[in-house]
C-alpha positions as CSV (number, residue, x, y, z in Angstrom):
1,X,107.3,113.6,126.4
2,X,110.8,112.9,127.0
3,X,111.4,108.9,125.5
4,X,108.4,106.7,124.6
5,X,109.1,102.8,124.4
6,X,110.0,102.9,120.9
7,X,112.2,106.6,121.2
8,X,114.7,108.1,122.6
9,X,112.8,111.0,122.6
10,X,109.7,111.8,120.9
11,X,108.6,116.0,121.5
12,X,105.1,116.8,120.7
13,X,102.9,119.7,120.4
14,X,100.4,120.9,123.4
15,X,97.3,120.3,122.9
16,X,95.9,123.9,124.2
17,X,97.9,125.4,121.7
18,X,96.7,123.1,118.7
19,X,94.6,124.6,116.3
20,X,92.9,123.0,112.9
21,X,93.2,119.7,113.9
22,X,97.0,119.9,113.2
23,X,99.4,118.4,116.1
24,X,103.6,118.7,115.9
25,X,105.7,115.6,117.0
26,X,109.5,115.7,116.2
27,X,111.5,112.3,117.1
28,X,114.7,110.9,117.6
29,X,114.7,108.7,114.6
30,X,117.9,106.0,114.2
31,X,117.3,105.8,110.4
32,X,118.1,109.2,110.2
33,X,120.7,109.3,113.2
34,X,118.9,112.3,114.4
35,X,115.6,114.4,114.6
36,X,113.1,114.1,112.2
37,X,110.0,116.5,112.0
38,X,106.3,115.9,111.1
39,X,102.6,117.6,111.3
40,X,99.4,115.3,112.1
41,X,95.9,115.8,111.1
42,X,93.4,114.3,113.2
43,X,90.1,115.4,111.9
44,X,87.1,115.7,114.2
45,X,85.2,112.8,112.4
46,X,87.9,110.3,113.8
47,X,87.2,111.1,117.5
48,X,86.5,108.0,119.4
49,X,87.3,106.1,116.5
50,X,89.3,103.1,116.5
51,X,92.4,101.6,113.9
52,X,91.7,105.1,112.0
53,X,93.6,104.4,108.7
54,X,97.0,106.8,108.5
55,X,97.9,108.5,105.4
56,X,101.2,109.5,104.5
57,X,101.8,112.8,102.6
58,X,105.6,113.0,101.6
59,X,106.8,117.0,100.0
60,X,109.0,117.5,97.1
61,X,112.6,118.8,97.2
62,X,113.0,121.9,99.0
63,X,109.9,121.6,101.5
64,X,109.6,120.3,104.9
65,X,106.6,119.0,106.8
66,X,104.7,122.1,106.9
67,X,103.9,122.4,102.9
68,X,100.9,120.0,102.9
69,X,99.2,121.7,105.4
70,X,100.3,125.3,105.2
71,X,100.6,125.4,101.1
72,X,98.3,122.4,100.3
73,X,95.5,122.7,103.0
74,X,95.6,118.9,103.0
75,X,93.7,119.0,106.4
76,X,91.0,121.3,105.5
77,X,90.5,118.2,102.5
78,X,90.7,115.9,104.9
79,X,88.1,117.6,107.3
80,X,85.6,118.4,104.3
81,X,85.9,114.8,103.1
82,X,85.9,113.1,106.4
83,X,83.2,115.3,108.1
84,X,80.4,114.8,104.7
85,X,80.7,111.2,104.9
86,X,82.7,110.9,101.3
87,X,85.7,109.7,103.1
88,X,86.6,107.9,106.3
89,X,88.3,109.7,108.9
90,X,92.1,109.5,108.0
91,X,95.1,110.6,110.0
92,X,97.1,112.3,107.6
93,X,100.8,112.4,108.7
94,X,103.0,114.8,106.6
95,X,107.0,114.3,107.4
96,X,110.0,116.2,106.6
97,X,112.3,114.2,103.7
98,X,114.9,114.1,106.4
99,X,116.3,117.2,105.4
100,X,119.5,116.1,103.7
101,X,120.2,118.7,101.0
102,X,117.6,120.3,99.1
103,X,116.2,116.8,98.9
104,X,116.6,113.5,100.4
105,X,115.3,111.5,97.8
106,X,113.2,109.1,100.4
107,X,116.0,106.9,99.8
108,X,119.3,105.1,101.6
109,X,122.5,107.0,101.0
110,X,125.2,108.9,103.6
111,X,124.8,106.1,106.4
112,X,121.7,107.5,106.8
113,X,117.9,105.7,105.9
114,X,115.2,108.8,104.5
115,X,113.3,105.6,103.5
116,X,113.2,103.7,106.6
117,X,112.3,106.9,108.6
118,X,109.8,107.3,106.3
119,X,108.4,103.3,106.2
120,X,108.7,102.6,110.1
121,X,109.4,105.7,111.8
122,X,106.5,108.0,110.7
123,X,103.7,105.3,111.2
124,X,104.9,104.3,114.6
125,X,105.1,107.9,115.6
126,X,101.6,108.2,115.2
127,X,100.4,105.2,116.2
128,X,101.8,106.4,119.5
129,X,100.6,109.8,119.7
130,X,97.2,109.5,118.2
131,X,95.1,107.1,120.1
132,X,92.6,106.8,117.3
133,X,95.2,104.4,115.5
134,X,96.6,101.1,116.5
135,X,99.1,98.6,114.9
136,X,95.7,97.4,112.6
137,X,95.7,100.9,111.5
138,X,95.9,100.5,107.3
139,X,98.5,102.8,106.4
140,X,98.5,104.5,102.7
141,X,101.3,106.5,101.1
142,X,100.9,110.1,98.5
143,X,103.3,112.3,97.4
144,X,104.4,115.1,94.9
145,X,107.5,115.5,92.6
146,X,110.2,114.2,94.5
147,X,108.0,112.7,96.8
148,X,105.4,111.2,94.4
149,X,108.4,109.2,93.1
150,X,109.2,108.1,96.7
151,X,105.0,107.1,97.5
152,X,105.2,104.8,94.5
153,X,108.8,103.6,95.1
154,X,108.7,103.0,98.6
155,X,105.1,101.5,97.9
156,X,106.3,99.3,95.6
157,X,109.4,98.4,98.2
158,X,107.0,98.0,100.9
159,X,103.6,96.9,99.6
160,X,103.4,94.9,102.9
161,X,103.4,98.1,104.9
162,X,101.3,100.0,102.4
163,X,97.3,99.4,101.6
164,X,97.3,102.0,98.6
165,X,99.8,104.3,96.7
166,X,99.2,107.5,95.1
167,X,101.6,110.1,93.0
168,X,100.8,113.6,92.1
169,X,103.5,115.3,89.6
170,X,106.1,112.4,90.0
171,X,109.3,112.7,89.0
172,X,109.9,109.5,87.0
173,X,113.6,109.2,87.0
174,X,116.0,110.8,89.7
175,X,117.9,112.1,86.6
176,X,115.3,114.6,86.5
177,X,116.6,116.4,89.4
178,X,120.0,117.0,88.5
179,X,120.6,120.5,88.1
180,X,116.9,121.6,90.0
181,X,119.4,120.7,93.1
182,X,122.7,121.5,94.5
183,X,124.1,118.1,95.3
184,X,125.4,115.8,92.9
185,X,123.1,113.3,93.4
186,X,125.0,110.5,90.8
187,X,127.5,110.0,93.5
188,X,125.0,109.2,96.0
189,X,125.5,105.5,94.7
190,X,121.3,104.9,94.6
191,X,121.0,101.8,92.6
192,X,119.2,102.0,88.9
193,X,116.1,100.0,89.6
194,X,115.4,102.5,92.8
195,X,116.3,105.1,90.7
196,X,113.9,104.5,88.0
197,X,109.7,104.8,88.7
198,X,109.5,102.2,86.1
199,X,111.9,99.7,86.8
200,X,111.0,99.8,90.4
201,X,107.4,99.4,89.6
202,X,107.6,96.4,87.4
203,X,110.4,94.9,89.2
204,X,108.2,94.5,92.0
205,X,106.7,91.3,92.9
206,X,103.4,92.8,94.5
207,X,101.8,96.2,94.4
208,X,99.5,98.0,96.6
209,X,96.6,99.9,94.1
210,X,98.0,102.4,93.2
211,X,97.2,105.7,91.0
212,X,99.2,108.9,89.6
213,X,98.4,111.8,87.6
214,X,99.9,114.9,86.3
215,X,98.7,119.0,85.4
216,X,98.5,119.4,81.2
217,X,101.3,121.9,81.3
218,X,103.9,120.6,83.5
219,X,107.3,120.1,82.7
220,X,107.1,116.3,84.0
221,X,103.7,115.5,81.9
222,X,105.3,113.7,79.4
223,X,107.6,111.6,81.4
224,X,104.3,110.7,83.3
225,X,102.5,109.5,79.8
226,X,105.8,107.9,79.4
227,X,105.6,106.0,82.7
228,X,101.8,105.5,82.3
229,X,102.4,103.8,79.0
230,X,105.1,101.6,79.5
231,X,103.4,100.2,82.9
232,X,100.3,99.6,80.5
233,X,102.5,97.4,77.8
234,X,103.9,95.7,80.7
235,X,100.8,94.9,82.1
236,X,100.8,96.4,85.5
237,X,97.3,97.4,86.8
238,X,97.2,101.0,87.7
239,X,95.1,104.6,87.5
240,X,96.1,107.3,85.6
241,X,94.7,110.8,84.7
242,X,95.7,114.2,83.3
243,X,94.3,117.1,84.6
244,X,94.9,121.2,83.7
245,X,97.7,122.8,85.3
246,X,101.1,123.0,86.1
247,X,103.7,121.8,88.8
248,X,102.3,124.2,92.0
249,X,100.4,124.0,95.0
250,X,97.1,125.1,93.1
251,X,97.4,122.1,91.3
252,X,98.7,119.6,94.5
253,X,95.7,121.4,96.3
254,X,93.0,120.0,94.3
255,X,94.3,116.8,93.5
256,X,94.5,115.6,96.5
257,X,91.0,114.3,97.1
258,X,91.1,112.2,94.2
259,X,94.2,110.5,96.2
260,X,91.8,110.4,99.7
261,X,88.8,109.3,97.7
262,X,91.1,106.7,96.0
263,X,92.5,105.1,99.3
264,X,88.7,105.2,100.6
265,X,87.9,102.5,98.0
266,X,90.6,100.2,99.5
267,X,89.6,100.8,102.9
């Protein structure tokens, strides 16, 4: 479609040539001055369905919108889940970051918004192209790495947008990305208490529920105890497990119906 009433101009895939459930859609988005890029799963459960919750699924640095459902299989979870009855049918939408560098960060920076894209952009793409969802739809937030930090930041920025928040692998402090990217992100001017998973978290005068966990021998596993402690001291109601593995899709893979099974309960 050329233009919708929210778009300039919102693309999306055929139909016919569909496969898996999975549907294309790449928008005109303001925020980011420009295109942005995302892949849909509508599982078959959700047919004739009405207000089907959304769930966002955000990639870490490097990835695009493909990696949850070409690396992760997040819609073959989604159909298992959805078709035995353990979950309700979600619409999973999986965005690209914005493409800004080797990561966007989810965040404001370059006269461009990765967060706003991500906040009212994605979920009003869907709600227009899926018919299952409506403006009741709840909407739910994941990520991993990089994007796990974003799903719990922007959750926490948002939490009247978002029913339910969820982190796999999260990067707890942008300062853990210097040197895995190119760009210097310290002149990017992102302010310290978007910067940091735990100042954001705390500083926040609601939450959604949320939950994280992390693999036993990844790099980030201690920063997550770290995180997971601190939020405990301070009082601030969360889930968090440890589970074996490392920082890969294997691990992502699995983990990710714990996250649907979690944002079932808040349904």
């Amino acid at each position: 479609m050329n233009g919708s009433g929210t778009f300039h101009s919102l693309e999306v895939s055929d139909p016919g040539l569909e496969w898996a459930g999975l549907r294309m859609a790449t928008v005109k988005s303001r925020h980011l001055k420009g295109r942005g890029d995302m892949t849909l799963h509508v599982p078959k459960a959700a047919q004739g369905c009405r207000d089907v919750p959304i769930v966002l699924l955000l990639h870490g640095i490097y990835g695009s919108h493909w990696g949850w459902a070409l690396r992760g299989a997040a819609h073959e979870t989604n159909e298992r889940l959805s078709r035995g009855g353990t979950t309700p049918p979600f619409v999973l939408a999986m965005p690209s970051d914005g493409l800004w560098g080797d990561g966007s960060l989810y965040a404001s920076h370059g006269g461009r918004d990765y967060a706003r894209w991500i906040v009212e952009d994605v979920p009003a793409v869907v709600r227009e192209v899926v018919p299952e969802t409506s403006a009741v739809s709840q909407v739910f937030i994941a990520g991993l790495s990089m994007g796990g930090f974003a799903a719990l930041r922007l959750g926490a920025a948002f939490p009247n947008v978002f029913a339910g928040m969820s982190g796999h692998s999260a990067v707890t402090d942008l300062a853990q990305l210097v040197g895995r990217v190119e760009e210097d992100l310290t002149a990017l001017g992102i302010p310290s208490t978007e910067g940091n998973l735990f100042r954001a978290l705390r500083g926040a005068p609601s939450l959604p529920p949320f939950r994280f966990d992390c693999g036993q021998s990844d790099g980030l596993i201690e920063a997550n105890r770290i995180l997971h402690r601190e939020l405990s001291d301070a009082g601030v109601d969360h889930d968090y497990e440890e589970f074996p593995g490392t920082h890969d899709w294997d691990y992502w893979r699995q983990r990710l119906e714990g996250t649907l099974r979690f944002f079932a309960l808040h349904c």
